[in-house]
FIFI-330415 format. One line per field, with one value per residue (C-alpha): residue number from 1; residue in one letter; y, z, x. Coordinates in pm, whole numbers, plus 50000, padded with zeros to 5 digits. Example, Ala and Ser with C-alpha at 12.3 -4.5 7.8 and 13.67 -1.06 7.14 Angstrom:
<rs>
resi 1,2
resn A,S
c2 49550,49894
c3 50780,50714
c1 51230,51367
</rs>
This chain:
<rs>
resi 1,2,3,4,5,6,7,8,9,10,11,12,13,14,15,16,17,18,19,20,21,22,23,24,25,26,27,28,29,30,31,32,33,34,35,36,37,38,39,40,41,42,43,44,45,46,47,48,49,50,51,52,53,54,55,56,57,58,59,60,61,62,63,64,65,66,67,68,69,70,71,72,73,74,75,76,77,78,79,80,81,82,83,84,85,86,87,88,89,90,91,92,93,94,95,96,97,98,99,100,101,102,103,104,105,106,107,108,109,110,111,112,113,114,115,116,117,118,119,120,121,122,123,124,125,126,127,128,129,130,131,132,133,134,135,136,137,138,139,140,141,142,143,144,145,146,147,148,149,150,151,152,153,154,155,156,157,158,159,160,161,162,163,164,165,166,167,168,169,170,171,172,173,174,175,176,177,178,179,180,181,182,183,184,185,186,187,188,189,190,191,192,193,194,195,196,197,198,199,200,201,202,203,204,205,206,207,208,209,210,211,212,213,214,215,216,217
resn X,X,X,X,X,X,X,X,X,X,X,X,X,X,X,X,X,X,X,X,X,X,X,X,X,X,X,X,X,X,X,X,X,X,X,X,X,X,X,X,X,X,X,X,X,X,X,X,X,X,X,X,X,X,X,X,X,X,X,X,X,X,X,X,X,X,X,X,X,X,X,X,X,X,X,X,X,X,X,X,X,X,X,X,X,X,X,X,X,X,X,X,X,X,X,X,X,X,X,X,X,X,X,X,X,X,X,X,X,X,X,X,X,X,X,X,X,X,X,X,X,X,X,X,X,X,X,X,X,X,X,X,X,X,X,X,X,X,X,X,X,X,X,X,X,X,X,X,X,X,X,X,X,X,X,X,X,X,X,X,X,X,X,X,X,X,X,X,X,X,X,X,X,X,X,X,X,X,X,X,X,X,X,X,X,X,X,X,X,X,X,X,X,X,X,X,X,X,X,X,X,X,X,X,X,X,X,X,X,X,X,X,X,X,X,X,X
c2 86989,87097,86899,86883,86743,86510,86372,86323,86139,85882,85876,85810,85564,85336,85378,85212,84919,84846,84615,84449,84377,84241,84000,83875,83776,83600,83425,83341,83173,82866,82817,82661,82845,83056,83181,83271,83425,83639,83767,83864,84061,84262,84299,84417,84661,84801,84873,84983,85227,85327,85380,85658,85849,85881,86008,86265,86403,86460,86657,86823,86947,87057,87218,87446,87497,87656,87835,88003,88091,88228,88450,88593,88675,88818,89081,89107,89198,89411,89640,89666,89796,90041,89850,89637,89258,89192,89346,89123,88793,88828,88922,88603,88386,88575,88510,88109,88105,88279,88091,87753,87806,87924,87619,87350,87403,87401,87092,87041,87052,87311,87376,87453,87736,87930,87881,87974,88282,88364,88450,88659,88882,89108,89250,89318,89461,89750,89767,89813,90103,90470,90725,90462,90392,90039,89884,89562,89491,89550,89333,89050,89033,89026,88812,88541,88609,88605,88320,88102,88164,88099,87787,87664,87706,87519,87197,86976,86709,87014,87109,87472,87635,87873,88094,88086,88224,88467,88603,88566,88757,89048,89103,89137,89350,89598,89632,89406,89332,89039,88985,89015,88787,88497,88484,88308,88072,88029,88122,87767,87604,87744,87827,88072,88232,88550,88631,88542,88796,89064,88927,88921,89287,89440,89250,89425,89773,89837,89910,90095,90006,89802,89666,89842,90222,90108,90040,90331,90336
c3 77300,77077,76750,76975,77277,77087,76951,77262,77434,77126,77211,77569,77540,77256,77473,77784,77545,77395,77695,77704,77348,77302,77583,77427,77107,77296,77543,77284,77068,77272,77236,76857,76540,76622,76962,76670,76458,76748,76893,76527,76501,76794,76712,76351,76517,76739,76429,76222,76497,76561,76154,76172,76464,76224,75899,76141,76278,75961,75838,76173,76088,75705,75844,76103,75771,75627,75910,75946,75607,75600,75886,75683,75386,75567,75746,75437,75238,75527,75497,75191,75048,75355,75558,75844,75959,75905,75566,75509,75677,75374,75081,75118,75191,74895,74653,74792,74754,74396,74265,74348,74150,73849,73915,73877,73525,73446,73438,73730,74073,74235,74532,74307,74125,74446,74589,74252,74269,74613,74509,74247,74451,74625,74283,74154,74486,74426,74066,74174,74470,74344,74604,74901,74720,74614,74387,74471,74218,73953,74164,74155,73771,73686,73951,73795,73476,73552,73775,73483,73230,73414,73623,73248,73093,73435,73338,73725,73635,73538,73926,73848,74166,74257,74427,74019,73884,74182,74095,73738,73705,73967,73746,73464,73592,73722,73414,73371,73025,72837,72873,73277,73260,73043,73336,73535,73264,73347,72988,72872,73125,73034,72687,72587,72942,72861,72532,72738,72993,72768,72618,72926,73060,72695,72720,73085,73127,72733,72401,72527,72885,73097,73448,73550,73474,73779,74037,74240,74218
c1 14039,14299,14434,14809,14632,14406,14717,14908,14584,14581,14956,14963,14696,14868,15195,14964,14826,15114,15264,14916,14854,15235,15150,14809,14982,15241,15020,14792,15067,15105,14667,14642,14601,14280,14419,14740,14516,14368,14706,14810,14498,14592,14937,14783,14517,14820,15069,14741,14643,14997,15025,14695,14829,15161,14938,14742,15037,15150,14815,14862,15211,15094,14812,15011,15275,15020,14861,15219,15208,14898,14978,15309,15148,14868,15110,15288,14974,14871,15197,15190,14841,14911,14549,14604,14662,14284,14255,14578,14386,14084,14276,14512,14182,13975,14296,14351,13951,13940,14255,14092,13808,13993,14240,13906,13911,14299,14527,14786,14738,14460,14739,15025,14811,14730,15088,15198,14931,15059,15381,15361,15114,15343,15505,15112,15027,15316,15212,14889,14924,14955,15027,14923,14615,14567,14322,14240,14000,14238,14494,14294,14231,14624,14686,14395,14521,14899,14864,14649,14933,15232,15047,14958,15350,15505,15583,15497,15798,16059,16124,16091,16015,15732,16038,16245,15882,15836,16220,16198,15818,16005,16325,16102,15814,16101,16249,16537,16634,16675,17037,16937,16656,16854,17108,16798,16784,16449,16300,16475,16268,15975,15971,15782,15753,15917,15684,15406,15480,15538,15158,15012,15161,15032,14650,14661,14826,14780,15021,15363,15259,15467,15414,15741,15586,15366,15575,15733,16107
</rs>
């Protein structure tokens, strides 16, 4: 049975004890101050049970967000190392699988890291493909490395979002200049993000490098 169907079971049947548990309490009201206690147990057990179904709904609906996600980035991925949907499928699970583990060790949430990872992965992937060829090994590395630097400089209370990084971390690796990048205002928010870039892009591609001679115009 499906998670969907479980849910509309537990549904049905708290819709069908409902009437009956409503009538204990009130029945039982009129019997002294145990039969009292014993129709406000009910009446708890109903709103308690009622009160789960709620929560796993919820984890239902977060885990089909995420499902949905998955599958986008998958085709995404897919397209754009020039593979297919299942080559797509692994390389987001090997990249949620390889972020968490580097997350275990960091401050901040292990969640925000991979989301964080996720998004700056389609920029590395172009950087990364030469000719239709793509190099997933050396993928991965910047993306750990990347992902670890700007995951350590994003402040959790600041409200920066992973989609500012994402468009900030694209700007840059295609060239833009500083003038370009200040109109983001993003480097304010993060300080030190824009030296650390330029760092990280050196420690990776190499003096007088830059991720932008990668990535095919």
């Amino acid at each position: 049975m499906s998670g969907q169907n479980k849910i509309t079971v537990i549904l049905d049947a708290l819709d069908k004890l409902s009437p009956i548990l409503k009538g204990l309490g009130s029945q039982t009201r009129g019997l002294g101050a145990g039969a009292v206690f014993l129709g406000n147990m009910y009446t708890s057990a109903l709103s308690q049970a009622a009160g789960a179904v709620g929560a796993l709904t919820n984890r239902f609906s977060e885990a089909s967000d995420m499902q949905q996600s998955v599958i986008k980035l998958a085709g995404q991925f897919g397209a754009m190392t020039n593979k297919d949907y299942a080559y797509g499928t692994k390389l987001v699970k090997d990249l949620n699988k390889e972020f968490g583990a580097m997350a275990a060790s960091l401050p901040g949430n292990t969640q925000g890291y991979k989301d964080l990872g996720l998004a700056i992965s389609d920029t590395l992937i172009k950087a990364n493909s030469v000719d239709g060829i793509f190099d997933e090994k050396a993928f991965k590395e910047q993306a750990l490395s990347l992902t670890k630097t700007l995951g350590l400089l994003k402040d959790p209370a600041s409200g920066i979002q992973n989609s500012d990084i994402q468009l900030f971390f694209t700007k840059f690796a295609e060239g833009a200049s500083d003038s370009e990048l200040s109109i983001l205002k993003l480097n304010e928010r993060m300080p030190g993000l824009l030296g650390e870039l330029q760092k990280a892009s050196k420690k990776i591609y190499g003096e007088g490098r830059k991720i932008e001679d990668l990535i095919p115009n």
